[in-house]
Structure formats: C-alpha cells, structure tokens
C-alpha positions, 0 to 999 in steps of 0.5 A: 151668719147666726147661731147654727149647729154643726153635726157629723154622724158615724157608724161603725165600719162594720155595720152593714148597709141594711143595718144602717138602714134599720137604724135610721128607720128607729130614728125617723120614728123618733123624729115623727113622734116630735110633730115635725112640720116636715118630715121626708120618708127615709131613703136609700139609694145605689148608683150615679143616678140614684144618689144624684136623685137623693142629693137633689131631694134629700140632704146635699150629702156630697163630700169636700176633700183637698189634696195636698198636691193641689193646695188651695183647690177643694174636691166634690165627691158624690157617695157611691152608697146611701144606706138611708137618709132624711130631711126634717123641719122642726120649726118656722125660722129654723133650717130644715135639717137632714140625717144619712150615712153615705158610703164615699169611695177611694178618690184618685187625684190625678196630677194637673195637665200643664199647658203647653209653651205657646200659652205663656204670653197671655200671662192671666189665667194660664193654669189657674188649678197648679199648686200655690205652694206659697199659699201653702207655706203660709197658710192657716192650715198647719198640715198643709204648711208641713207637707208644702215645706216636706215636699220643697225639703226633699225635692232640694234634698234628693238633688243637692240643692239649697233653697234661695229667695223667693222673687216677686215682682215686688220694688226690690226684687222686681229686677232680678225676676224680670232678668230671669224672665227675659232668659239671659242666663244659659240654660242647662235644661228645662220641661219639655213642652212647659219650658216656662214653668220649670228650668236650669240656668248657669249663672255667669261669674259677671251676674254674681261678681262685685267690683273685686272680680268675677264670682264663680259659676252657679246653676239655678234651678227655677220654678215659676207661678205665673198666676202668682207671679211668683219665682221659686229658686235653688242653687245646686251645691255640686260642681257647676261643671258637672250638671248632667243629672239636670237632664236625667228624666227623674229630675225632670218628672220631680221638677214637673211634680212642684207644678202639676202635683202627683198622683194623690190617692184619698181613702174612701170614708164608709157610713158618714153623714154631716151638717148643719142647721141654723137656728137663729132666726126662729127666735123672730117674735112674728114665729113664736119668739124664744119658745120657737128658738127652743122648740128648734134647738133643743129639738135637735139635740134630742134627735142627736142625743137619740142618734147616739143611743142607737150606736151612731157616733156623734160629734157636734159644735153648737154655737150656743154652747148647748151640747155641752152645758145643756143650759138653756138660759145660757143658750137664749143669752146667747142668742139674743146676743148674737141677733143684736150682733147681726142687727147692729152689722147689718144695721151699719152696712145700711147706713154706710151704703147710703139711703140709694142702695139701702133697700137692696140689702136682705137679711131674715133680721129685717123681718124681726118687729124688734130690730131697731132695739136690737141694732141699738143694744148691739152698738151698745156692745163693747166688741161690736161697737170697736168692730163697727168703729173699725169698718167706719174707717175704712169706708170713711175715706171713700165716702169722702171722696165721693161727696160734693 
C-alpha cells in the first residue's frame, strides 16, 4: 500500500552477456555519482548455485509465469544467466532499488499426477493444482477466458458433443449432482485409475421421460472438480447405441487432459530485469519530508531515464504519474493524497478492531508526526470517505452482536 513505481528493463536479444555487462557497469557509475546511501557492487553470475547466491543478496530476480493448462496456478522460474545486476538505496523511507538482466530458459510444464481412485472419499484437498476451469471461464483475465472456452469447444467439437449445465451442489442443482455421484447411471467408460475425475454414463429413458412417457437414451460425458465441487457435463449428439469411440484411448488421453492439463512449453525470456520500489514513505517529515520523497522518485527516474540512453529498453508505471508528466508539483499532490488515504484506512481499521487489538496493527504511517491530520483529511475525502462508510457496515452487524 502506497505510492510505488513499477520497472521492467530489456536488451536486446542480440546483445551478448559481456555487452549487458558493460552497460550495467555505465549505469552503476551513474548511480554512484547520486551518493546513494547504498550501493552493492555489479554482479554476474552462472549456475544453480550462483544466481541463488545473487537472488539471496542482490534483487529476488526470480521470473512468475502461468500456464494456460493449469489455471489459476503461478510458476517460480530461477534465471539460468545474470549478465550483472545491482541494488541501491537512494533515500530513508524509500525501497531499495535493484537493476539486472537475467536470461530465463524454455520452461516445460508437465501435465498434473492425478491420484488414484482410493483417495476420492476424503473429498478435501484431493488434487489441489488441477485446472479451475470455472475460474478460468469467468475470471478477470481475458486471455485465460479464451483459452479455457477453446479448449472445452474442441474437446466437444473433436467428439460430437454439446456442452449442458454446469452442476453444483447448490439448492437447485443439488439433486441432479448427488444422483450422479452416487453412480446410478450405467457407465460406458471411464479414466483408468481416476474413474471419479472422468467418465460416460448412459442415461435411461426413465431419468429423462416426463408423464407423457419414456424419453430416449442419452450418453453423458462427465468431469468432475472435487475441490470445487464442481460437475462439467456434455451430451454426445450421435447414436446412444453406438458409443465405442468413448473407449478409444484418444478419448480418454483428451478426457484426462481437462483434469490434469498438457504438456505446456513457455518460451525462455533472454536479458530481462523487472520491479518495483515504493517510495511512499519517504515523504515522513522525521526523513526529510517532500525533498526526501523528491530526492527518492525522482532519482529513480533519472537512473531509468539514463538506462534507456544506454540501449536498454524501458517500460514504467509510476503511481504518481511522474514518468509521464515530469510534474513534480502534481506528484507530491498525489502523494500526500495517498498518505491521507493510507492514514484515514489504517486509522479506521484501529478503530473497528477496538482499543484491545489496536496496538497489534503496524504500518510505516504510524511512524509519521503528522498522521491524526492526515487520517483527518483523508476522511474528509469523498472516495474515502464512501469507501470507509461501506467497510463500517460491514463490520456494524458483528460489533453488534458481540456487545453486552
């Protein structure tokens, strides 16, 4: 929480190692000649061993990636090279502040190990890493929402099949879901060794008849999230009668594919460096005040500015609106504001907890002389001031429950 500025640096593919090197040397100096309070010497490292040495002392250079087969799961990727890299600390109050280029290799994802029949009655925690295709299909991500209704439209495509309801053990569909769990329905086939992740039923004409008579047979292709509690069903469209190609062991290696995912490959990344620095608190008037702030920001901007003259290229999103505008009166106005929006936040959450637990909360805010002032003036805003109103009533009920 707070005002932060957010980096990634590139060089160029063709650069060689000892070329980023050299640049991060240039740029070092550059840094040096600012009178840093701290500044580490440029390292470069090679191997499993080396670059942990340099994630441990230098910048946590360690790369996040996610797989479309495994939805909501977030992969940790250790660089195979540092060409150089370094950490500095410009002001009191302020993050320290790292620069390297990592070069990250090809990542093979492998398709998740299900677990076999005997664990299905303990129902929690059964395969906590299988994809959540449901998150996926409604998730915030837009990519990931693609893929997740690709994969479901091929898989019904490739085998003739429409997709129904989603069940859930919710109040309406509670009934249907338990009569499929409790396997009343014949089953054609079904995973080997996961039989309860995947399977084929025929469904009877007296399932699906209403008072006017028997309805004709249909096969259903379930998929079940146990951790979800979620069934994925489709109707195959073909004749009822004629159902080998469920038993096929292509059928089966796809069906199996929507519960443990595929072999995913995520191409390698070559001389990247990313991250962040919060600069926030170094506005604490105990630290200087707004010239500390200034002295912080502002000298992160000359050291990126100075990054891309020497080649690199480099993309930023500063919360203060200062790599854009270069406006430093706009970017204390924002400052301020948003130590009057932390103040005002953390000022409330004191207050809701109660005088007994007050004391356990911590944030660099309570350090500043000023703060009752800026909690005032934060309250005083109209968004914080709707957003603290709406926290309060959702905690109201619980307070009152709990008086005397």
């Amino acid at each position: 929480m707070g005002l932060t500025l957010h980096y990634t640096i590139r060089a160029p593919r063709s650069w060689r190692a000892a070329h980023c090197l050299d640049v991060l040397r240039s740029l070092h100096k550059f840094v040096a000649e600012m009178n840093p309070l701290m500044l580490t010497d440029v390292m470069s490292c090679r191997g499993h061993s080396e670059v942990q040495e340099f994630v441990d002392k230098i910048a946590p250079a360690t790369r996040h990636v996610s797989s479309e087969w495994h939805p909501g799961s977030l992969i940790s990727q250790l660089p195979s090279t540092v060409a150089g890299g370094f950490a500095t600390h410009l002001a009191k109050g302020a993050e320290s502040f790292e620069l390297y280029l990592a070069s990250y290799p090809q990542l093979k994802v492998p398709p998740r190990k299900l677990k076999p029949n005997w664990h299905a009655k303990y129902r929690l925690d059964v395969h906590p890493y299988l994809p959540y295709w449901q998150q996926a299909l409604k998730g915030d991500s837009r990519t990931q929402r693609r893929f997740a209704k690709s994969v479901f439209a091929s898989f019904a495509k490739a085998w003739n099949l429409k997709r129904l309801k989603t069940l859930t053990p919710s109040d309406r569909d509670d009934r249907a879901y338990r009569a499929v769990l409790r396997r009343r329905y014949l089953r054609i086939s079904s995973l080997p060794d996961n039989s309860y992740l995947g399977w084929v039923s025929l469904i009877d004409g007296r399932r699906l008849g209403s008072r006017r008579g028997l309805a004709a047979p249909k096969v259903w292709v379930f998929l079940q999230d146990i951790n979800r509690a979620i069934l994925y069903r489709w109707e195959y469209l073909g004749d009822p009668n004629k159902t080998e190609q469920f038993n096929s062991p292509e059928f089966l290696a796809d069906l199996k594919s929507l519960a443990a995912g595929r072999l995913d490959i995520i191409a390698g990344d070559r001389w990247l460096g990313r991250g962040f620095c919060k600069t926030q608190y170094a506005c604490n008037p105990k630290l200087g005040g707004v010239d500390n702030f200034l002295k912080a920001h502002l000298g992160l901007v000359r050291i990126l500015d100075h990054a891309s003259e020497l080649g690199l290229e480099v993309d930023v999103y500063d919360e203060g609106g200062y790599w854009e505008t270069r406006n430093e009166q706009e970017l204390v106005s924002e400052v301020e504001a948003s130590a009057s929006g932390i103040a005002a936040m953390v000022g409330a959450l004191k207050d809701m907890v109660g005088s007994e637990t007050a004391d356990r909360i911590s944030s660099p805010i309570l350090d500043n002389p000023d703060f009752e002032h800026l909690e005032a003036a934060g309250v005083k805003s109209a968004e914080m001031g709707n957003l603290l109103d709406a926290a309060r009533a959702v905690t109201s009920p619980r307070t009152e429950e709990k008086a005397p």
